[in-house]
C-alpha positions as a Markdown table, in Angstrom:
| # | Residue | x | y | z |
|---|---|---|---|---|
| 1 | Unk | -14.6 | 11.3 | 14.4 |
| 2 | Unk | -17.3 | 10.8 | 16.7 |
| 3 | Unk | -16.4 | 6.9 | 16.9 |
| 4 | Unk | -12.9 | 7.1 | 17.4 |
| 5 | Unk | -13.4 | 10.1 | 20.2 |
| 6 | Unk | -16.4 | 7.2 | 21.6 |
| 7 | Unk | -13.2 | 4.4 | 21.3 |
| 8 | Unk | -10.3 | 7.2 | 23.1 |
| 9 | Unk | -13.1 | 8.1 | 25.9 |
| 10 | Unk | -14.4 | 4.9 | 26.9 |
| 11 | Unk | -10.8 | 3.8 | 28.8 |
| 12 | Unk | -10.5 | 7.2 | 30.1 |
| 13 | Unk | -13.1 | 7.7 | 31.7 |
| 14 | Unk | -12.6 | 4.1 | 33.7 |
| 15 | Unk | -9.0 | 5.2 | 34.2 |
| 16 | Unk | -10.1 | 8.4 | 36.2 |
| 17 | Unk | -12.8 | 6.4 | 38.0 |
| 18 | Unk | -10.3 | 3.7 | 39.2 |
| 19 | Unk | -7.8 | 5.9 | 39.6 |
| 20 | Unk | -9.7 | 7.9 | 42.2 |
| 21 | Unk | -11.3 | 5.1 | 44.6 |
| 22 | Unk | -8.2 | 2.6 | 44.3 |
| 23 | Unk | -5.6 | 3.9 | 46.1 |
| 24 | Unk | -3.2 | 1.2 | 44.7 |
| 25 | Unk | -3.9 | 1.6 | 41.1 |
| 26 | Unk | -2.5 | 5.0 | 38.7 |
| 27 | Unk | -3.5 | 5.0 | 35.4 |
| 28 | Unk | -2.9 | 8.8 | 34.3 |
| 29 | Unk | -0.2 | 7.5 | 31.6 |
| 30 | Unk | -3.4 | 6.6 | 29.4 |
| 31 | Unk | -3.1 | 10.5 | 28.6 |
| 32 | Unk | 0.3 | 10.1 | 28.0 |
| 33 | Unk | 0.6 | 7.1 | 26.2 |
| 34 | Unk | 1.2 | 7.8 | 22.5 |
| 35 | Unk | -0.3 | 4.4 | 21.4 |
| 36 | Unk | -3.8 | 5.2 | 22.5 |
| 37 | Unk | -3.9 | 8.3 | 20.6 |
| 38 | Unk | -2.4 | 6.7 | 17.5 |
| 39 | Unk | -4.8 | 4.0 | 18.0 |
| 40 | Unk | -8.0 | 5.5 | 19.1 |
| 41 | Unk | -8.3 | 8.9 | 17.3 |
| 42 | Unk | -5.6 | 8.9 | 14.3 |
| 43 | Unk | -6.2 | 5.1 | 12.9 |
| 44 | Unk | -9.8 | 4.9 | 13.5 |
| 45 | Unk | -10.6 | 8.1 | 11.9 |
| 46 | Unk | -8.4 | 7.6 | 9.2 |
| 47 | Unk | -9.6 | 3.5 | 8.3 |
| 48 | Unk | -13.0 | 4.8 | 8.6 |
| 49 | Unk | -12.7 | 8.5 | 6.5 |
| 50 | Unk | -10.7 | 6.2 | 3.8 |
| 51 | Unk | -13.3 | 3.6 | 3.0 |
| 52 | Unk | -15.0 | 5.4 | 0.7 |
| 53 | Unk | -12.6 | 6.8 | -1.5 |
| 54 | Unk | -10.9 | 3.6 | -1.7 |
| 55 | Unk | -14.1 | 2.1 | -3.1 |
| 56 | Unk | -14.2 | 4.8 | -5.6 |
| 57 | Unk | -10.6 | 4.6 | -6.5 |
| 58 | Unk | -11.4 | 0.2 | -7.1 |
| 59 | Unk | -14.1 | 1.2 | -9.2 |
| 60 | Unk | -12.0 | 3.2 | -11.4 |
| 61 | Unk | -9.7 | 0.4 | -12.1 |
| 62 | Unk | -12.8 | -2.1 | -12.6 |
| 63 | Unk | -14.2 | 0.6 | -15.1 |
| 64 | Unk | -11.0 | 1.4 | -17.3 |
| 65 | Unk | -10.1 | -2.6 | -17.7 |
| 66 | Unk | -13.7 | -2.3 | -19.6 |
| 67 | Unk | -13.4 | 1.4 | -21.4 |
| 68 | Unk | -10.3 | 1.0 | -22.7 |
| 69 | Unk | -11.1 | -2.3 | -23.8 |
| 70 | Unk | -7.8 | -3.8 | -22.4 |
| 71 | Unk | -10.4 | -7.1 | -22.3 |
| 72 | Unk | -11.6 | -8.5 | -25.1 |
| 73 | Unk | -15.2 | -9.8 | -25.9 |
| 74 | Unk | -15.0 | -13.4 | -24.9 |
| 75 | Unk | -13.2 | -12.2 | -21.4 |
| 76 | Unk | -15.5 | -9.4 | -20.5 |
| 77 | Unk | -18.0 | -12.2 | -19.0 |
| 78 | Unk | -15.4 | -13.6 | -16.8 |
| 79 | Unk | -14.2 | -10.4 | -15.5 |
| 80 | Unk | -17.6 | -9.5 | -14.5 |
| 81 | Unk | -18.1 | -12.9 | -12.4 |
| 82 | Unk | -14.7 | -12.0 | -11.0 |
| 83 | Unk | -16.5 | -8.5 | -9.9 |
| 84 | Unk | -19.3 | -9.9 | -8.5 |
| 85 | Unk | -17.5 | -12.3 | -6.6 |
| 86 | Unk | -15.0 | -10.1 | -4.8 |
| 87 | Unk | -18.1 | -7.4 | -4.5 |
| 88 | Unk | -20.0 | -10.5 | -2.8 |
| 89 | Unk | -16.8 | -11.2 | -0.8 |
| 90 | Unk | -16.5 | -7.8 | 0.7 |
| 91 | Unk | -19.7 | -7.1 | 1.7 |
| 92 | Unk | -20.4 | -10.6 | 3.1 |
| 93 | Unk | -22.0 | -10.7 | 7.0 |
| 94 | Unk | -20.5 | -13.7 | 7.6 |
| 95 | Unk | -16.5 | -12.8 | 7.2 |
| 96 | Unk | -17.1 | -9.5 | 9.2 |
| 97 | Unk | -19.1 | -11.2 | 11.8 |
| 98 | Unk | -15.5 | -13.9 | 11.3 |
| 99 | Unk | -13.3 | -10.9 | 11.3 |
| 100 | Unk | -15.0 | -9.4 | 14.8 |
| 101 | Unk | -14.9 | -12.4 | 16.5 |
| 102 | Unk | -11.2 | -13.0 | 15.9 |
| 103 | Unk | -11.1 | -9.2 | 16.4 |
| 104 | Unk | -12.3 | -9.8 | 20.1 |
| 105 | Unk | -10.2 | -12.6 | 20.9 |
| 106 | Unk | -7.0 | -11.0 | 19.3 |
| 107 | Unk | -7.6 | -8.0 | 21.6 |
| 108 | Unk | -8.4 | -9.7 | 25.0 |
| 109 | Unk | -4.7 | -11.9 | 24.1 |
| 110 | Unk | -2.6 | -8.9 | 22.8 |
| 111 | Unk | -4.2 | -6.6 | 25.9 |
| 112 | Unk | -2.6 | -8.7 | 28.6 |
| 113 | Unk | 0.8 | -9.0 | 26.7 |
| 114 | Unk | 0.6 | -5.8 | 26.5 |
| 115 | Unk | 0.4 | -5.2 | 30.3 |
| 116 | Unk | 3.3 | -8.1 | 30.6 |
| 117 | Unk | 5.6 | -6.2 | 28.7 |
| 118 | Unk | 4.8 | -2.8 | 30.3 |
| 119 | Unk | 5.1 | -4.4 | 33.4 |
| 120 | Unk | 2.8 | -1.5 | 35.3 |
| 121 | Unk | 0.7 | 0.8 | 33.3 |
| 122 | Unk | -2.7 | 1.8 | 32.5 |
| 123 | Unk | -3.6 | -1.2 | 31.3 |
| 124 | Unk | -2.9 | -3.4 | 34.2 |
| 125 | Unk | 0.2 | -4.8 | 36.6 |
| 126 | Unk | 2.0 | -8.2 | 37.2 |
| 127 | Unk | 0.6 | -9.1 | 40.9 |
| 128 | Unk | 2.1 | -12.4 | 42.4 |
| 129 | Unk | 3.2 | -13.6 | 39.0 |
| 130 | Unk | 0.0 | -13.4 | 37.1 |
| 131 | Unk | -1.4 | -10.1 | 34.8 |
| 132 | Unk | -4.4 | -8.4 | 36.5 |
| 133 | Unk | -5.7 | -5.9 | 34.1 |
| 134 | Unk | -7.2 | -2.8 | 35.1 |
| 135 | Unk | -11.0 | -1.4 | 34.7 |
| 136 | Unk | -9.8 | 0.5 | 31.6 |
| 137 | Unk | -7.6 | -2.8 | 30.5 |
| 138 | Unk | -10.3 | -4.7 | 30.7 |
| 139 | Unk | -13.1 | -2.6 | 29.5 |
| 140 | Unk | -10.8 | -1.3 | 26.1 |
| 141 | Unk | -10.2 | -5.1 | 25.4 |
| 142 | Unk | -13.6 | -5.2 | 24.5 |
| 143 | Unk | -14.2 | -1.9 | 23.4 |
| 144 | Unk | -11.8 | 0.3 | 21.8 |
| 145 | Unk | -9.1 | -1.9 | 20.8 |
| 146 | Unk | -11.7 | -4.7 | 19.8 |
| 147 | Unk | -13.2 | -2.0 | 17.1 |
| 148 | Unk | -9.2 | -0.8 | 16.5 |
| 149 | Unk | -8.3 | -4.4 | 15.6 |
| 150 | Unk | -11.9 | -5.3 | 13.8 |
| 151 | Unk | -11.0 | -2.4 | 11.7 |
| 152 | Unk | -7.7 | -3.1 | 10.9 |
| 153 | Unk | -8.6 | -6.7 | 10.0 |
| 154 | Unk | -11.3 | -5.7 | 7.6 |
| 155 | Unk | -9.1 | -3.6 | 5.8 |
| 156 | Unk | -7.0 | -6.3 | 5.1 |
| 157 | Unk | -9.7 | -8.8 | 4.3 |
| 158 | Unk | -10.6 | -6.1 | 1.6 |
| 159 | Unk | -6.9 | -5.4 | 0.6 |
| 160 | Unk | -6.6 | -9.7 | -0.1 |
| 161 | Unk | -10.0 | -9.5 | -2.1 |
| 162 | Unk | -8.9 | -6.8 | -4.4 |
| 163 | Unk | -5.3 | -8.3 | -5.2 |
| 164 | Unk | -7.2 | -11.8 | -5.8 |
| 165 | Unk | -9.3 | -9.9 | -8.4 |
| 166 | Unk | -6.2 | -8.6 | -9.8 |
| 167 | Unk | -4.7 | -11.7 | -9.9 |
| 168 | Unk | -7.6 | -13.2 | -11.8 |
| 169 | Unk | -7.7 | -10.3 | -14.0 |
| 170 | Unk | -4.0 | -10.7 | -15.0 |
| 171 | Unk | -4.6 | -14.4 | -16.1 |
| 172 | Unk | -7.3 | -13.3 | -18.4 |
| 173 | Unk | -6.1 | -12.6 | -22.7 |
| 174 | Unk | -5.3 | -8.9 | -22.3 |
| 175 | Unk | -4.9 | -6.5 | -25.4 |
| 176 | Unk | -1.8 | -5.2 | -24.2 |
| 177 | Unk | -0.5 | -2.2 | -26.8 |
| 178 | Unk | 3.1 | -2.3 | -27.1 |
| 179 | Unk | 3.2 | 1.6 | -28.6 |
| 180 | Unk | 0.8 | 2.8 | -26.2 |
| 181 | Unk | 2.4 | 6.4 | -24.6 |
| 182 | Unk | 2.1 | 4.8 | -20.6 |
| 183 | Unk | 5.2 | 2.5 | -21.6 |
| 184 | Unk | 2.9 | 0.0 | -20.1 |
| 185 | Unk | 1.1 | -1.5 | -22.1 |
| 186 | Unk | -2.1 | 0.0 | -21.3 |
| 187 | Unk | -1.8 | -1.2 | -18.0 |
| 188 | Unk | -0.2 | 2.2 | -16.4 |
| 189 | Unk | -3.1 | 3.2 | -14.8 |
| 190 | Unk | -2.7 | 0.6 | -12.5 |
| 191 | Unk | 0.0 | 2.9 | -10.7 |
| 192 | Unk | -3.0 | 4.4 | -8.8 |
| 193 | Unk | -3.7 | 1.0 | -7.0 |
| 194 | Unk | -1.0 | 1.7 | -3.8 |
| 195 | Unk | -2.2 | 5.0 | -3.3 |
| 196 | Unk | -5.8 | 3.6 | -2.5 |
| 197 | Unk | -4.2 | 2.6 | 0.4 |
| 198 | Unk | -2.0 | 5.7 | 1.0 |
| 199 | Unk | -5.1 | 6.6 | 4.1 |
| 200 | Unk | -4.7 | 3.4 | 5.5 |
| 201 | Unk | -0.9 | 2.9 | 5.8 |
| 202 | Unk | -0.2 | 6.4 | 6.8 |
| 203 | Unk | -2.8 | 5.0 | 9.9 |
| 204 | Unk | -0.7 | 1.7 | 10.1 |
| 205 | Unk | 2.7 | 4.0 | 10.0 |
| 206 | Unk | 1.0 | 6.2 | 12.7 |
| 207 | Unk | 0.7 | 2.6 | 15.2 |
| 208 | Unk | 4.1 | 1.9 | 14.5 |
| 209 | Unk | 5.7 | 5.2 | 15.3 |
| 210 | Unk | 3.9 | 5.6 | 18.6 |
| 211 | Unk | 5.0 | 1.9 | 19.5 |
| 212 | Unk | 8.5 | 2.2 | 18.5 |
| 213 | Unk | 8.3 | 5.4 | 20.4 |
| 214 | Unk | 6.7 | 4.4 | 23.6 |
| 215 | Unk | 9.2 | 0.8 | 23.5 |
| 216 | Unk | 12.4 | 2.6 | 22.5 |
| 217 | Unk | 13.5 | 3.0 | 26.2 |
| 218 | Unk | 13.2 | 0.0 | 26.7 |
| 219 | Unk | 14.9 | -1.8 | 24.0 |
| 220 | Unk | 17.6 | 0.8 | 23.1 |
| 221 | Unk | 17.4 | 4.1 | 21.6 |
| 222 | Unk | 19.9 | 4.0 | 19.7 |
| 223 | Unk | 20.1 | 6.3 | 16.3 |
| 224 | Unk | 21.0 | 2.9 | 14.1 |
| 225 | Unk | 18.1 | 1.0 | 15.8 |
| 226 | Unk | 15.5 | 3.9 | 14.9 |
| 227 | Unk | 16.8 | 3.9 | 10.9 |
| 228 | Unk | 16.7 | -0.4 | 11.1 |
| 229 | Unk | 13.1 | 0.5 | 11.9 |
| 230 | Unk | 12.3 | 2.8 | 9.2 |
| 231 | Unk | 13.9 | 0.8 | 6.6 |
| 232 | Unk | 12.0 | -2.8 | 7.5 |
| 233 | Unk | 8.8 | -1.0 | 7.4 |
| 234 | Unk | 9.3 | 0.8 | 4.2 |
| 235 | Unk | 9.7 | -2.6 | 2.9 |
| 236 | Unk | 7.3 | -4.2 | 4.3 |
| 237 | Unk | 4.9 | -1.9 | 2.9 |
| 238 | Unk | 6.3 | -2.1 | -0.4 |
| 239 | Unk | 6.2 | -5.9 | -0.4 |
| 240 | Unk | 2.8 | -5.5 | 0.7 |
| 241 | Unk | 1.3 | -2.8 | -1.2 |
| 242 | Unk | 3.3 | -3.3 | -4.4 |
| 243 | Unk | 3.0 | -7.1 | -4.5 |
| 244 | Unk | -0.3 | -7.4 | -6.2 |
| 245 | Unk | 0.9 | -6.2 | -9.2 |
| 246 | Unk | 3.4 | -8.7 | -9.6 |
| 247 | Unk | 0.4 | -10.4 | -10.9 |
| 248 | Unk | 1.4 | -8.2 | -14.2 |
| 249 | Unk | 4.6 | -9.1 | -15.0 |
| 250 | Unk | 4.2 | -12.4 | -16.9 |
| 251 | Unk | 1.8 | -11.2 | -19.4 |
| 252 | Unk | 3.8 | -7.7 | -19.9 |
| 253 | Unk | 7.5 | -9.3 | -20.3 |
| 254 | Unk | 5.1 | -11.6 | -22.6 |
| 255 | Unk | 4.1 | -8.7 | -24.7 |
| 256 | Unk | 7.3 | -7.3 | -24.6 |
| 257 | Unk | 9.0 | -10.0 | -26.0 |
| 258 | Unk | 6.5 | -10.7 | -28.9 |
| 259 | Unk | 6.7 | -6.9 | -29.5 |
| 260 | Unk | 10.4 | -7.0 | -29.7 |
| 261 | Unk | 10.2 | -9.8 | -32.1 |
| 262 | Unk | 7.3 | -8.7 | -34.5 |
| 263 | Unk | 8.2 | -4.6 | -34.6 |
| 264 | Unk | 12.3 | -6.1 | -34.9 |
| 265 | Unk | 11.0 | -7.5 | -38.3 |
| 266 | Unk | 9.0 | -5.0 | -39.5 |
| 267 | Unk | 11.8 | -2.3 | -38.7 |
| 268 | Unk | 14.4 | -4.7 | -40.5 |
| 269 | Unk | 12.2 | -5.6 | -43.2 |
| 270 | Unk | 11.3 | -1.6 | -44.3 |
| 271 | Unk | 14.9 | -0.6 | -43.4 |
| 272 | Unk | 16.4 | -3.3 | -46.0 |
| 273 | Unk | 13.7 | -2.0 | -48.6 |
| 274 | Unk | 15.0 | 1.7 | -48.0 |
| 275 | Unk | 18.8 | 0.6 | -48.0 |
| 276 | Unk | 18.2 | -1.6 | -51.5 |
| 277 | Unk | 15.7 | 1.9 | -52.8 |
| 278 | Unk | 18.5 | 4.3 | -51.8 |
| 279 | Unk | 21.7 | 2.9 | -50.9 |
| 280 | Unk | 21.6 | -0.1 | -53.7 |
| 281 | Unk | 19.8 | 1.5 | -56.2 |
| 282 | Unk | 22.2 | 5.3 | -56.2 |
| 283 | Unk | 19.2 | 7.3 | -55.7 |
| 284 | Unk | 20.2 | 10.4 | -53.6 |
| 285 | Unk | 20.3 | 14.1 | -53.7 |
| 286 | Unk | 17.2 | 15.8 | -55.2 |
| 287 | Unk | 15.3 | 12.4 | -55.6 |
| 288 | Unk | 15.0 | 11.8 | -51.8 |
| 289 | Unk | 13.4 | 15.4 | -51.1 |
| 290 | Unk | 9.8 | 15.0 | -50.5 |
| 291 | Unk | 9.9 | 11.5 | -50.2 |
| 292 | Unk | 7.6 | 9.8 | -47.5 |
| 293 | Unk | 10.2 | 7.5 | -46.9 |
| 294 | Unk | 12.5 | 9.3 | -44.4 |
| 295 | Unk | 9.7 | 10.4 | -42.4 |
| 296 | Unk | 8.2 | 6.2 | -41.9 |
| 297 | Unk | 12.3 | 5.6 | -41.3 |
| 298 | Unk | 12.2 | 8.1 | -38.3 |
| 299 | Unk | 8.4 | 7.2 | -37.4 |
| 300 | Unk | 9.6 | 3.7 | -37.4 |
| 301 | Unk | 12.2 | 3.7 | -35.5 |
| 302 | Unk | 10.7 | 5.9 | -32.4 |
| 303 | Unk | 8.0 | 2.7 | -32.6 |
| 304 | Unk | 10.9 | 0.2 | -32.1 |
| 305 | Unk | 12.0 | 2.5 | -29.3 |
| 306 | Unk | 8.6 | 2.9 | -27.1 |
| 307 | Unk | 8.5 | -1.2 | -27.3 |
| 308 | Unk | 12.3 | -1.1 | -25.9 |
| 309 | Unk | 11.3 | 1.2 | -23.2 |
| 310 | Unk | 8.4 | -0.4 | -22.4 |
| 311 | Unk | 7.4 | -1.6 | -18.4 |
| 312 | Unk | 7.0 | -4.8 | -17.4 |
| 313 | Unk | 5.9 | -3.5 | -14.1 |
| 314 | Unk | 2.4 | -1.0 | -14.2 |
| 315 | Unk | 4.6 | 1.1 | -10.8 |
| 316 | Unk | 5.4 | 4.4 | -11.5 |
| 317 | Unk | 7.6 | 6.4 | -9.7 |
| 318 | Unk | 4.7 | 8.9 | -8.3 |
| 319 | Unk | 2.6 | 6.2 | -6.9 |
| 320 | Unk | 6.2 | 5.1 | -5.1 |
| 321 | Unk | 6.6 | 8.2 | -3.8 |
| 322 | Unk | 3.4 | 8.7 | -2.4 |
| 323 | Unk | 3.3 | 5.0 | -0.7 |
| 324 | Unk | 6.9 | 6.3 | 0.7 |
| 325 | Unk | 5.6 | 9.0 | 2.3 |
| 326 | Unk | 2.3 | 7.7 | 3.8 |
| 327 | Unk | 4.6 | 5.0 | 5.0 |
| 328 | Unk | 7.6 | 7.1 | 6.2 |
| 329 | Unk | 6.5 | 10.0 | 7.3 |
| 330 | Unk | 5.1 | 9.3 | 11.1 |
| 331 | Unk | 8.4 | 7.0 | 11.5 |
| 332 | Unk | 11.2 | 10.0 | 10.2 |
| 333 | Unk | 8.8 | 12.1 | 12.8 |
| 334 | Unk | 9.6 | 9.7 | 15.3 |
| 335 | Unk | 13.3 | 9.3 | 14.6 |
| 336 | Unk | 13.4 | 13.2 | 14.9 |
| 337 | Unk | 11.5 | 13.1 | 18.6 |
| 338 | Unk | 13.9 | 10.3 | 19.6 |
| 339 | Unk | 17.1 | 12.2 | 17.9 |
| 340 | Unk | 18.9 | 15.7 | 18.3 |
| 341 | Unk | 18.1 | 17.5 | 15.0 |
| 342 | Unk | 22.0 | 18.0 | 14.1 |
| 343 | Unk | 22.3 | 13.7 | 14.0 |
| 344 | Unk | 19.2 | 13.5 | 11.7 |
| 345 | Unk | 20.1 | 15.8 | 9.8 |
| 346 | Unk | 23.8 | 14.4 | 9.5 |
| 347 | Unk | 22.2 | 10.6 | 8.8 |
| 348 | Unk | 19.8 | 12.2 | 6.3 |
| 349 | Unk | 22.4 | 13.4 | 4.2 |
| 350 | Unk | 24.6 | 11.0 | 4.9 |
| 351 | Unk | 22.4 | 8.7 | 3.2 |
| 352 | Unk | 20.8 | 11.4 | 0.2 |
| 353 | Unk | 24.9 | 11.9 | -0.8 |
C-alpha cells in the first residue's frame, strides 16, 4: 500500500507544482483520470498483495504431483530438476534486472503515445507537431509507470515459468486413475491453477476498464462496442489463463481411451460369465438371493461409468467461474457507468434467456 500510494503521489505532486508556476500547462485531470488510479493504487497493490499467496498456491500443486504419487519412482527425479529449474528461473537477477530494463523503455515509448492520443492532458501536449511531455509525464515515465509495467512484466515472466513446468510435467509417465472420484484422473486438482491468478487478473481487468472508460468518448460509446469489449477480454483471459492445461489433454484422452478399452473387457467378460451362470444355465429365483454376483454386476458397471464420464480437461466449472468474475467484474462495472441501468439490465437478460 505504501508503494503504490509512493507510485500515485510522485506525478501528483509534480502536477500541482507545474500546474501552479506554468501558466500554460493544467494538469488537474491526473485526479480525474481513472487510469492512474487503476494503475497506481488498485494494480500495484493487488500484483504485489498476490505474490505470496500465489507462491503458496504453486507449491501445493508441486506438493500433491508427489503425495498422491501421480509420478512414479523413475520420474520423481526429473520432476524435481524441473522444480529447481523454474524455482532458479524465477528468482534469477538477471531476467528481473531484463524485465526492468525493458520495463523502463516500454514506459518512456508508451508514455508519449499516450500523450499523442490524448492530445492534451496531464501527461503532456502536441506543440508544433512534436509531443512535449509534462514534469509529471516525464517524471512517472520513470517512476510510477516504470514500476507499474516492471510489475506487470514480472508477473508474466512467472506466469510463462509455471506453465513450462506444467508442460514438462504433463510429458512425464503419469499414474493417471481412471475410477478416481475427480473424473479426472487424479489430475482435478489442477482446477486451482487459474485462480492463482484470480488477484492478478482482476488488477489486469481493473487497467482495462479504466482505459476503455477514459477512451470510450473518443472511439464511440456505443452499448454493442462496450459488450465487444467484455467478450474479447473474457477470452483472452481464458485463452491465457486456461491454456496451460491444455498441456493435459494428450495423456488424459490417452488414459481414457485405454480405460475404455481395458474396463470394456472386463465388464463384457464378467457380464458373459453372469449371462452363461444365470441366463444359460436356468438358475433363477431363490438361487440368486444372496449371491455376490448382482452386487459386482452393479459395482461394475458404475466403474465402466466413472471411466465414460471421465475429463480430459483438469477445468472445473468453479475455477471458471472464479476466472470469470476476476476477469468480468471491473468491465460489467464499467458497461454499467457508461450505460443507463434499464439497457444493462435489458442486454443482461437478453443474453441469460
Amino acid at each position: 500500500i505504501a508503494l503504490a500510494l509512493i507510485a500515485w503521489s510522485i506525478p501528483a505532486a509534480f502536477v500541482v507544482i507545474q500546474s501552479l508556476l506554468v501558466d500554460t500547462y493544467s494538469g488537474w485531470d491526473y485526479f480525474e483520470d481513472p487510469t492512474v488510479y487503476s494503475r497506481y493504487l488498485v494494480a500495484i497493490v493487488l500484483m504485489i498483495a498476490t505474490e505470496r499467496m500465489a507462491d503458496n498456491r504453486v507449491n501445493l500443486l508441486v506438493r500433491q504431483f508427489r503425495d498422491a504419487q501421480i509420478l512414479d519412482a523413475a520420474n520423481r527425479a526429473r520432476f524435481a530438476a524441473a522444480i529447481r529449474q523454474a524455482d532458479k528461473r524465477a528468482s534469477s537477477k538477471g531476467a528481473e534486472l531484463v524485465i526492468l530494463l525493458v520495463a523502463f523503455i516500454w514506459s518512456v515509448a508508451t508514455t508519449r503515445l499516450a500523450s499523442v492520443v490524448s492530445a492534451d492532458s496531464w501527461e503532456g501536449a502536441i506543440a508544433a507537431g512534436e509531443t512535449v511531455l509534462s514534469w509529471a509525464g516525464d517524471v512517472s515515465a520513470f517512476t510510477s509507470n516504470a514500476l507499474f509495467l516492471f510489475l506487470v512484466l514480472r508477473w508474466l515472466w512467472r506466469f510463462v515459468i509455471w506453465a513450462s513446468l506444467l508442460r514438462k510435467t504433463s510429458r512425464f509417465q503419469l499414474q493417471i486413475m481412471p475410477l478416481h472420484p475427480d473424473r479426472c484422473g487424479g489430475l482435478g486438482f489442477l482446477g486451482i491453477f487459474p485462480g492463482i491468478f484470480s488477484g492478478v487478473i482482476f488488477a489486469f481487468s481493473c487497467v482495462v476498464a479504466a482505459s476503455f472508460y477514459k477512451a470510450a468518448p473518443t472511439v464511440g460509446d456505443s452499448s454493442q462496442l462496450l459488450w465487444l469489449a467484455v467478450v474479447v477480454w473474457l477470452l483472452l483471459v481464458s485463452a491465457i489463463f486456461l491454456g496451460p492445461l491444455l498441456f493435459f489433454f494428450r495423456p488424459l484422452y490417452m488414459a481414457r481411451e485405454r480405460a475404455l478399452l481395458e474396463y470394456g473387457r472386463l465388464a463384457h467378460g464378467h457380464h458373459l460369465a453372469f449371462h452363461q451362470h444365470w441366463i444359460d444355465g436356468r438358475k433363477a429365483g431363490q438361487e440368486i438371493l444372496g449371491s455376490a454376483d448382482p452386487s459386482s454386476l452393479s459395482d461394475l458397471n458404475a466403474s465402466v461409468q466413472t471411466v465414460h464420464e471421465m475429463r480430459t480437461l483438469p477445468i472445473d466449472r468453479p475455477a471458471l467461474v472464479q476466472l470469470m468474475i476476476s476477469a468480468g467484474l471491473p468491465l460489467l462495472l464499467m458497461a454499467a457507468m457508461r450505460m443507463p441501468v434499464g439497457e444493462l439490465l435489458k442486454l443482461i437478460m437478453g443474453v441469460l434467456f
